[in-house]
KOLGU-4560 file (N, C-alpha, C; in nm, 3 decimals, padded with zeros to 5 digits):
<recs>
<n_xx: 00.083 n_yy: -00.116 n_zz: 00.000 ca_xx: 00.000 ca_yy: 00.000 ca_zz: 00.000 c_xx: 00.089 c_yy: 00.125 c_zz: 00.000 mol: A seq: 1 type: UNK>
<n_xx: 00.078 n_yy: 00.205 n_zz: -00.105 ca_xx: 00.129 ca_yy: 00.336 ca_zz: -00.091 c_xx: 00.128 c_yy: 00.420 c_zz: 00.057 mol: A seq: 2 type: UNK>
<n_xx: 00.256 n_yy: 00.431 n_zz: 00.112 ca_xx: 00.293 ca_yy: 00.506 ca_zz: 00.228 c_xx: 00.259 c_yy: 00.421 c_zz: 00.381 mol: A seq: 3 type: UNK>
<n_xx: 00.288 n_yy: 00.306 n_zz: 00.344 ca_xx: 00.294 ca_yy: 00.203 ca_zz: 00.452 c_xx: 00.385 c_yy: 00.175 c_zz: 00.464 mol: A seq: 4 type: UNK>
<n_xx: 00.417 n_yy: 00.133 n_zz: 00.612 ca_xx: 00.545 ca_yy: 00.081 ca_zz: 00.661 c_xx: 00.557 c_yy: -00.073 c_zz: 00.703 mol: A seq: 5 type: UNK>
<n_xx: 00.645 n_yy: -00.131 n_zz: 00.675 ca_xx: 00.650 ca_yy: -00.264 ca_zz: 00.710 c_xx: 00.719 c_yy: -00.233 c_zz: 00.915 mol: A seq: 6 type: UNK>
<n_xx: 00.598 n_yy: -00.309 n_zz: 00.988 ca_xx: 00.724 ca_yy: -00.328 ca_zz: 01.122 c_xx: 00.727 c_yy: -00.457 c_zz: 01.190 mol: A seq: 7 type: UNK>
<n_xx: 00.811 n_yy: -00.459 n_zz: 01.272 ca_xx: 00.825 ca_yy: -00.630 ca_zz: 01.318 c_xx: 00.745 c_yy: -00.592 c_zz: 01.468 mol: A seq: 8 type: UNK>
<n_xx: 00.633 n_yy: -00.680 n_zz: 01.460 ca_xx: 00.558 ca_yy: -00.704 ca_zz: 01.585 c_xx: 00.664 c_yy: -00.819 c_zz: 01.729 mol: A seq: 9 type: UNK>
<n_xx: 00.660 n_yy: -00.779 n_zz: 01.820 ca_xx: 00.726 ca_yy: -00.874 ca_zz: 01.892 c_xx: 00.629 c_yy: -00.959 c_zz: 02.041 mol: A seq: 10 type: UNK>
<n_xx: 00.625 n_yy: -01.082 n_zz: 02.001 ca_xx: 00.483 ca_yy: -01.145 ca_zz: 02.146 c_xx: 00.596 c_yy: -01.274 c_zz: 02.238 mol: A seq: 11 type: UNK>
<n_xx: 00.547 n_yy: -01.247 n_zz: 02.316 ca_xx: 00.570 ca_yy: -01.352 ca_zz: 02.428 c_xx: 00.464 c_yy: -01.451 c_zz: 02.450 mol: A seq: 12 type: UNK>
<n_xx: 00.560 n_yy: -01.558 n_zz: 02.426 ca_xx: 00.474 ca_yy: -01.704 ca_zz: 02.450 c_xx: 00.513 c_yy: -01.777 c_zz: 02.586 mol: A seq: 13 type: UNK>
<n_xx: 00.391 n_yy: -01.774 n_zz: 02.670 ca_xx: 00.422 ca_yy: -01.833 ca_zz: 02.790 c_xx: 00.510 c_yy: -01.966 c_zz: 02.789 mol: A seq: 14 type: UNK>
<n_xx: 00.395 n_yy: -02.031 n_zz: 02.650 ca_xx: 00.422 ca_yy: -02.190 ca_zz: 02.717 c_xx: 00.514 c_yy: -02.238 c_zz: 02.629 mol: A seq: 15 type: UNK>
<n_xx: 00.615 n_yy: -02.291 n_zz: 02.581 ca_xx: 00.685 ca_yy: -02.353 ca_zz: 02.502 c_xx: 00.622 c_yy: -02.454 c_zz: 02.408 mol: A seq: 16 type: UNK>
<n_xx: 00.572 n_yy: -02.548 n_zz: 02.512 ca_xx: 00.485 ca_yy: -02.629 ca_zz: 02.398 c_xx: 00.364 c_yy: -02.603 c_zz: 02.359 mol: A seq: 17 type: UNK>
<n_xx: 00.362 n_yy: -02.479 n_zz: 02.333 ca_xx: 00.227 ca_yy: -02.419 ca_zz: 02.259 c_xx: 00.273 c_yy: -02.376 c_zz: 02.125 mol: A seq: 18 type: UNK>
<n_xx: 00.431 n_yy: -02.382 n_zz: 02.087 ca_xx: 00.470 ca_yy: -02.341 ca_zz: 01.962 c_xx: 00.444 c_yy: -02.477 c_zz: 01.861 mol: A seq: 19 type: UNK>
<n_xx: 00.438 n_yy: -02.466 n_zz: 01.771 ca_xx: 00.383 ca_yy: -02.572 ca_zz: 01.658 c_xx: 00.527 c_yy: -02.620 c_zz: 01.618 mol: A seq: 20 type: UNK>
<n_xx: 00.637 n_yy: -02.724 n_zz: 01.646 ca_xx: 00.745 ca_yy: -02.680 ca_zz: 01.607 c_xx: 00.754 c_yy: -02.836 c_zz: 01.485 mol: A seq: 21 type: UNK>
<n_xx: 00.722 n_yy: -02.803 n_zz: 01.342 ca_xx: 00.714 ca_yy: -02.839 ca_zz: 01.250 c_xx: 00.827 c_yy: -02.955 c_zz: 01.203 mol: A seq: 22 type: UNK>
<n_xx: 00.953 n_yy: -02.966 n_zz: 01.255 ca_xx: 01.028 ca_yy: -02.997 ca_zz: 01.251 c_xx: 01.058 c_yy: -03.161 c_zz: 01.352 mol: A seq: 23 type: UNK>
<n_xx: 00.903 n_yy: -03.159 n_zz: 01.423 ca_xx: 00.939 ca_yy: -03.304 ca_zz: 01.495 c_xx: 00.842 c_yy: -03.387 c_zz: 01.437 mol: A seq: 24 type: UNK>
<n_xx: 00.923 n_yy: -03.505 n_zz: 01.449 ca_xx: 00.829 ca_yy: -03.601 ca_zz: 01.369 c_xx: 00.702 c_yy: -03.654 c_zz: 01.491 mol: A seq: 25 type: UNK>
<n_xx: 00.732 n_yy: -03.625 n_zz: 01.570 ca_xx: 00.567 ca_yy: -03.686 ca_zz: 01.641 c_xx: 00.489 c_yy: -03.558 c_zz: 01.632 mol: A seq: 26 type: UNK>
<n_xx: 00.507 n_yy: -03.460 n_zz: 01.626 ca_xx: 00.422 ca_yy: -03.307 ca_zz: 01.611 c_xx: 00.360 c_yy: -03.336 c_zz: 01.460 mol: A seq: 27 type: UNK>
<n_xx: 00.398 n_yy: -03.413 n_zz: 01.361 ca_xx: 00.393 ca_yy: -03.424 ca_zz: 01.205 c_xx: 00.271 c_yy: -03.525 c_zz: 01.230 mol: A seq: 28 type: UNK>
<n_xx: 00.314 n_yy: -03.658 n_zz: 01.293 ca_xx: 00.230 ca_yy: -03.705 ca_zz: 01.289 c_xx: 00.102 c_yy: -03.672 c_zz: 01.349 mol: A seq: 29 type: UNK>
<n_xx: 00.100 n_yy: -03.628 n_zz: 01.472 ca_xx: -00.022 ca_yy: -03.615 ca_zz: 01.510 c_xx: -00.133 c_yy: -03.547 c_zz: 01.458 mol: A seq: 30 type: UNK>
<n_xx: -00.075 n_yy: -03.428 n_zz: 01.388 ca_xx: -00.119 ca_yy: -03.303 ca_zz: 01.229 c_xx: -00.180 c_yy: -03.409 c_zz: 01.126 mol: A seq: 31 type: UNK>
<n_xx: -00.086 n_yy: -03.527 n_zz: 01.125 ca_xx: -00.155 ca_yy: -03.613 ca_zz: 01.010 c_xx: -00.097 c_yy: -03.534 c_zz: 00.834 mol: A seq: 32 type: UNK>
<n_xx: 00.064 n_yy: -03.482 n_zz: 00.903 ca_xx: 00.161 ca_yy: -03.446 ca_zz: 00.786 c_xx: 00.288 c_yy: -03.513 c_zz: 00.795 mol: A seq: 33 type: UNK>
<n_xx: 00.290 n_yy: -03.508 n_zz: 00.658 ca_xx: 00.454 ca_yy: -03.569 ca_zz: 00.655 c_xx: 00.572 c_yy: -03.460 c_zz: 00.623 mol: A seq: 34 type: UNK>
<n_xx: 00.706 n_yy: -03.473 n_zz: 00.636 ca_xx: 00.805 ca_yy: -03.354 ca_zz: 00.564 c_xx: 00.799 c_yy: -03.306 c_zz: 00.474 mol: A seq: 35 type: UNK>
<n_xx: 00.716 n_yy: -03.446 n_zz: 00.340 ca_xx: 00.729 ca_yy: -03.387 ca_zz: 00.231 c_xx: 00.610 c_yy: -03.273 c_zz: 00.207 mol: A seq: 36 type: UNK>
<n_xx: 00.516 n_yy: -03.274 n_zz: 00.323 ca_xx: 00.400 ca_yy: -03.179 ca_zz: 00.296 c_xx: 00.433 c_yy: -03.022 c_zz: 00.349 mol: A seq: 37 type: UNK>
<n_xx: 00.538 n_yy: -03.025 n_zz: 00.479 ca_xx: 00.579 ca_yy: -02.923 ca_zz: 00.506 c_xx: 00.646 c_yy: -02.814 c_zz: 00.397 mol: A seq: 38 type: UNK>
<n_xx: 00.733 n_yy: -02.911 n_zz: 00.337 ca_xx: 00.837 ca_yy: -02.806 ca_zz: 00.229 c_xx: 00.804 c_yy: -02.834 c_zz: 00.121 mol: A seq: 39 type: UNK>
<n_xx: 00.658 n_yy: -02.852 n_zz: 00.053 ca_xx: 00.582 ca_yy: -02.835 ca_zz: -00.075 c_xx: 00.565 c_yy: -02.738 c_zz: -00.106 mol: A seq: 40 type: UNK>
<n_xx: 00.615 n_yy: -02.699 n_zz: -00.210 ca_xx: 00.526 ca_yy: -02.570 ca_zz: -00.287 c_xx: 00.443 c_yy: -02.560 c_zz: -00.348 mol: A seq: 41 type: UNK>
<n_xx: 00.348 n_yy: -02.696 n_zz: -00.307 ca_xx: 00.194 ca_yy: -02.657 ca_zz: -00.319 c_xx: 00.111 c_yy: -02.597 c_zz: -00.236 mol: A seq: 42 type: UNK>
<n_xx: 00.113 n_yy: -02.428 n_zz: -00.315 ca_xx: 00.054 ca_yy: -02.317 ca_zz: -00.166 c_xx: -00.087 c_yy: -02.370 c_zz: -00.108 mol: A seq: 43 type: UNK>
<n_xx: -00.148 n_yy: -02.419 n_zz: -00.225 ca_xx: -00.321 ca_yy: -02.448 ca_zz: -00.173 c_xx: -00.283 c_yy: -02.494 c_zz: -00.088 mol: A seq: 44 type: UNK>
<n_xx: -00.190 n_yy: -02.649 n_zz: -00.122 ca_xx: -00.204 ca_yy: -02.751 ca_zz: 00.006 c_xx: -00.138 c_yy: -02.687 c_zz: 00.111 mol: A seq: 45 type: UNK>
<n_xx: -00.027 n_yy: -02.629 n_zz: 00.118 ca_xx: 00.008 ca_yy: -02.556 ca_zz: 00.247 c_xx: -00.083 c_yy: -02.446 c_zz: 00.356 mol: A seq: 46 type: UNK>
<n_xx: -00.099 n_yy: -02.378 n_zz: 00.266 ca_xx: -00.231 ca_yy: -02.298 ca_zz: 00.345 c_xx: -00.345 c_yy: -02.381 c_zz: 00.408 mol: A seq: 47 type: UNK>
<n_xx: -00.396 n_yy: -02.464 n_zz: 00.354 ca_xx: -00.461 ca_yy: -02.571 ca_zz: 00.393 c_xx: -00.450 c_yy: -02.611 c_zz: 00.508 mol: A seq: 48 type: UNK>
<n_xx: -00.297 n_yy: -02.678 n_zz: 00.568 ca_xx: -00.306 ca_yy: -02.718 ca_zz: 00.630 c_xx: -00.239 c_yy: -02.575 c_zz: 00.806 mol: A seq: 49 type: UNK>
<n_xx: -00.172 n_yy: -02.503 n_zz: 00.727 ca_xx: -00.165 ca_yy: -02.404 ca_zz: 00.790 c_xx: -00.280 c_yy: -02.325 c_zz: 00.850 mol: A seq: 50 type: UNK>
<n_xx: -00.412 n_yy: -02.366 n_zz: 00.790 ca_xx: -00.547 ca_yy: -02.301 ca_zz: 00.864 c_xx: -00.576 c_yy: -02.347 c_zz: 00.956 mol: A seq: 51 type: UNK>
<n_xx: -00.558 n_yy: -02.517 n_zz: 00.926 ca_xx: -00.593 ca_yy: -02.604 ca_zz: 01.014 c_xx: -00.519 c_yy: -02.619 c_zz: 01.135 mol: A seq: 52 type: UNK>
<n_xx: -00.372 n_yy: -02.567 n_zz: 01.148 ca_xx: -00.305 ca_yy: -02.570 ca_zz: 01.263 c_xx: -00.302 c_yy: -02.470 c_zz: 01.339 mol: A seq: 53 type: UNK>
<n_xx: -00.390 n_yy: -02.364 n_zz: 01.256 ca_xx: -00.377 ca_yy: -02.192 ca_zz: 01.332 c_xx: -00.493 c_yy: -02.244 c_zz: 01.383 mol: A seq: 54 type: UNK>
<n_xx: -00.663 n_yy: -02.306 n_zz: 01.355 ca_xx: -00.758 ca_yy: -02.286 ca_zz: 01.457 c_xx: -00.748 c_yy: -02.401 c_zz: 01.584 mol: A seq: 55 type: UNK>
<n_xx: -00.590 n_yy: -02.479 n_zz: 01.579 ca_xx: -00.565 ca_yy: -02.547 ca_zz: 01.699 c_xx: -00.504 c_yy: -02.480 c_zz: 01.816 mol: A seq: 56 type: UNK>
<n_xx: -00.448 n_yy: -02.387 n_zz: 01.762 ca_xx: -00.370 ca_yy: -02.277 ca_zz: 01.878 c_xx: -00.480 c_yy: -02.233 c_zz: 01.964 mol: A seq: 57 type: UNK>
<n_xx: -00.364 n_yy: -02.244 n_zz: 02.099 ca_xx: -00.433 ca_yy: -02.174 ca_zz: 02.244 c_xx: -00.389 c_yy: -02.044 c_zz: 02.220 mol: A seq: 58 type: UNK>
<n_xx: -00.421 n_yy: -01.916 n_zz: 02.184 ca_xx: -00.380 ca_yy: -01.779 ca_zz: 02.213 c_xx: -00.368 c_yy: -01.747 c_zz: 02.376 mol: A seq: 59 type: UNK>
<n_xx: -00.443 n_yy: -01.780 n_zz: 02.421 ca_xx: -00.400 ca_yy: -01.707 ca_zz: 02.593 c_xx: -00.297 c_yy: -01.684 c_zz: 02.652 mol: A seq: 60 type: UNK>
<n_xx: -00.227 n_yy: -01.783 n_zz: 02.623 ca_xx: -00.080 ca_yy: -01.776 ca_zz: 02.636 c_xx: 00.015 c_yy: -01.664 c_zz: 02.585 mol: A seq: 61 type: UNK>
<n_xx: -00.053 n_yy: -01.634 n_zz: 02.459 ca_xx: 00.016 ca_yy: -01.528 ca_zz: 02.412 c_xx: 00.029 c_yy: -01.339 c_zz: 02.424 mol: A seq: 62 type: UNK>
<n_xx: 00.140 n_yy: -01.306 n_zz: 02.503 ca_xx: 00.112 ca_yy: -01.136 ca_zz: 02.464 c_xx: 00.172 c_yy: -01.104 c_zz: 02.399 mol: A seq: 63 type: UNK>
<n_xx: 00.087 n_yy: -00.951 n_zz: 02.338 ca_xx: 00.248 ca_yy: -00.794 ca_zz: 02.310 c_xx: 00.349 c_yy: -00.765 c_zz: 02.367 mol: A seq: 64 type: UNK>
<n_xx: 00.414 n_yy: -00.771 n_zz: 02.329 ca_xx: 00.517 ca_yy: -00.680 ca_zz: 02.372 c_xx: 00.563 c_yy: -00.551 c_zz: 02.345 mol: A seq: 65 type: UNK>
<n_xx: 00.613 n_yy: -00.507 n_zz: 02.223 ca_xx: 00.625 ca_yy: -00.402 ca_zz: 02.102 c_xx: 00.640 c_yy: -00.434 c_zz: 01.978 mol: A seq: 66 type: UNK>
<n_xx: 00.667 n_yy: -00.299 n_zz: 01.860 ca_xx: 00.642 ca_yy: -00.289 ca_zz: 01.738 c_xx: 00.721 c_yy: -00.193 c_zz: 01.754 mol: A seq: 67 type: UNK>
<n_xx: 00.820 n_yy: -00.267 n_zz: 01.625 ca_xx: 00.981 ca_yy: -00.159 ca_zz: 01.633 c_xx: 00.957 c_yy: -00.175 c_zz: 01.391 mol: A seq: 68 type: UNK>
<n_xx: 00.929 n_yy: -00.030 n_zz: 01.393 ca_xx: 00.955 ca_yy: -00.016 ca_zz: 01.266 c_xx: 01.077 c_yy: -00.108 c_zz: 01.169 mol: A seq: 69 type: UNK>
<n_xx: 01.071 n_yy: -00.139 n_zz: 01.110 ca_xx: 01.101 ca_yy: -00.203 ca_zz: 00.997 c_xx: 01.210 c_yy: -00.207 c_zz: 00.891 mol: A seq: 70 type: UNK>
<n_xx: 01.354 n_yy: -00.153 n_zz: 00.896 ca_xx: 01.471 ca_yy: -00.100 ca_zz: 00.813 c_xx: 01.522 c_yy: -00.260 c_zz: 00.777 mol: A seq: 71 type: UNK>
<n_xx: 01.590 n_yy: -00.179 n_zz: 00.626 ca_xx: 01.654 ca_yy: -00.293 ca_zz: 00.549 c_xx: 01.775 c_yy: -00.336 c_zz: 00.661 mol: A seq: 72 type: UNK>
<n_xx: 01.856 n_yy: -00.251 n_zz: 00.726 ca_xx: 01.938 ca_yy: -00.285 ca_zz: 00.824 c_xx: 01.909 c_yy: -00.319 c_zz: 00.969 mol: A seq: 73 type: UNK>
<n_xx: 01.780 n_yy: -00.372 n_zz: 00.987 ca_xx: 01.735 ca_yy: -00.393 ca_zz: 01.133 c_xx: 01.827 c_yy: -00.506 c_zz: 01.180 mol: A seq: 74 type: UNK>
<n_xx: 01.856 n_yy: -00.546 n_zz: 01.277 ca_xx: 01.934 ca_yy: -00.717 ca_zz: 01.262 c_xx: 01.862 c_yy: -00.839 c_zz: 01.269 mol: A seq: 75 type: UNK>
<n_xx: 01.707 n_yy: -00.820 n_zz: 01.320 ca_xx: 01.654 ca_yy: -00.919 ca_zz: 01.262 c_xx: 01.625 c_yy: -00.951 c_zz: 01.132 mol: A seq: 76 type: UNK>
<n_xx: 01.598 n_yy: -00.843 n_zz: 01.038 ca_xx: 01.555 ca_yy: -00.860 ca_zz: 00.927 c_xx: 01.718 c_yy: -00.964 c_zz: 00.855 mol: A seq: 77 type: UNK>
<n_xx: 01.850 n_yy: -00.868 n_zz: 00.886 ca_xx: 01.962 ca_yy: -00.868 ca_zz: 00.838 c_xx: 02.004 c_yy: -01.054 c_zz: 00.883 mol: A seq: 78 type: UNK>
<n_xx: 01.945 n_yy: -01.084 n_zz: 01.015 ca_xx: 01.988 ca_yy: -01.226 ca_zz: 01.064 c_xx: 01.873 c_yy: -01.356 c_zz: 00.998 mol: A seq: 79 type: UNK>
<n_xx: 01.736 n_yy: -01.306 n_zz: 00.937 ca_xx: 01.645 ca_yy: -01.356 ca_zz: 00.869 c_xx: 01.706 c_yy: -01.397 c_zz: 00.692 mol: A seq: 80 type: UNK>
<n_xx: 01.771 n_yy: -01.277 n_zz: 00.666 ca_xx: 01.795 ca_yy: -01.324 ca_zz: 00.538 c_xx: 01.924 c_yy: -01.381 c_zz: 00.511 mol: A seq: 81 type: UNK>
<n_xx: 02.066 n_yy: -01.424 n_zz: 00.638 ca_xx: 02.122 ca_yy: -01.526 ca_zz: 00.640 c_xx: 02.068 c_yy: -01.609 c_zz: 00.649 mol: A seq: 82 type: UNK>
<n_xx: 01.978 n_yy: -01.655 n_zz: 00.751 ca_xx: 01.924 ca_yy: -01.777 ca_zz: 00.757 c_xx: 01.864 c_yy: -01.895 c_zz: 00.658 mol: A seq: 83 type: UNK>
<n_xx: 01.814 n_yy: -01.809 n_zz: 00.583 ca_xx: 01.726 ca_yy: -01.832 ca_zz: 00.464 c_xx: 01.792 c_yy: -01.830 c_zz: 00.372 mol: A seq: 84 type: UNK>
<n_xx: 01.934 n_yy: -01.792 n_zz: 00.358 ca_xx: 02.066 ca_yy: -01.757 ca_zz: 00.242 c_xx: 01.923 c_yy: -01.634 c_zz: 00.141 mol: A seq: 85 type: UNK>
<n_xx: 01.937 n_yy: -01.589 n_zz: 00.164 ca_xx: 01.850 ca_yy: -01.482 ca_zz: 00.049 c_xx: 01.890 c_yy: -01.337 c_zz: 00.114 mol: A seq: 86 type: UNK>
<n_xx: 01.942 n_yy: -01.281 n_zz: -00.027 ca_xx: 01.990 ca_yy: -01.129 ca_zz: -00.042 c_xx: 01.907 c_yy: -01.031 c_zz: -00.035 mol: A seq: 87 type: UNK>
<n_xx: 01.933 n_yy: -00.926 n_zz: 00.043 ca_xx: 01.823 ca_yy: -00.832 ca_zz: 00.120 c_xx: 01.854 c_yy: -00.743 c_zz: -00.053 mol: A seq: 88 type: UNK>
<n_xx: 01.745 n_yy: -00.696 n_zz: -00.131 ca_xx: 01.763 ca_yy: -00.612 ca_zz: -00.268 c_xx: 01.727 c_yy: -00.453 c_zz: -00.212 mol: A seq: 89 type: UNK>
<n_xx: 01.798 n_yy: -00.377 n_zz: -00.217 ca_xx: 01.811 ca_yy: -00.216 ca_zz: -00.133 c_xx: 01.711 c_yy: -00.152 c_zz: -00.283 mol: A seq: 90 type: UNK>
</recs>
């Protein structure tokens, strides 16, 4: 949108195992997914199942914290796009 700013929201999660952590195979199974469904780039099917794991979340657990505007040089943004190996384009 013309004259919008991108910013990074920041929340605190009480509980640890309230995070969805995609990466274990008994968390996969119980979803009733496999790896190869996680890192498909079939968006339908991903969204799909990404709806289905967002209306399993407990929110209560979750607060605000802050919202820190958004720069190509922030260090999260800057430590996001090592991670991911992908070049921040100025």
């Amino acid at each position: 949108m013309p004259g919008s700013r991108r910013s990074l929201a920041r929340y605190m999660l009480k509980a640890a195992d309230s995070v969805c952590n995609l990466d274990d195979p008994k968390h996969l199974i119980a979803l009733g997914l496999r790896p190869s469904d996680v890192v498909s780039r079939d968006y339908a099917v991903s969204r799909a199942w990404a709806l289905r794991i967002h209306g399993l979340w407990d929110l209560r657990g979750l607060s605000f914290e802050d919202v820190t505007p958004l720069r190509l040089d922030h260090p999260a943004l800057v430590e996001a796009s090592n991670t991911i190996v992908r070049r921040i384009a100025k």
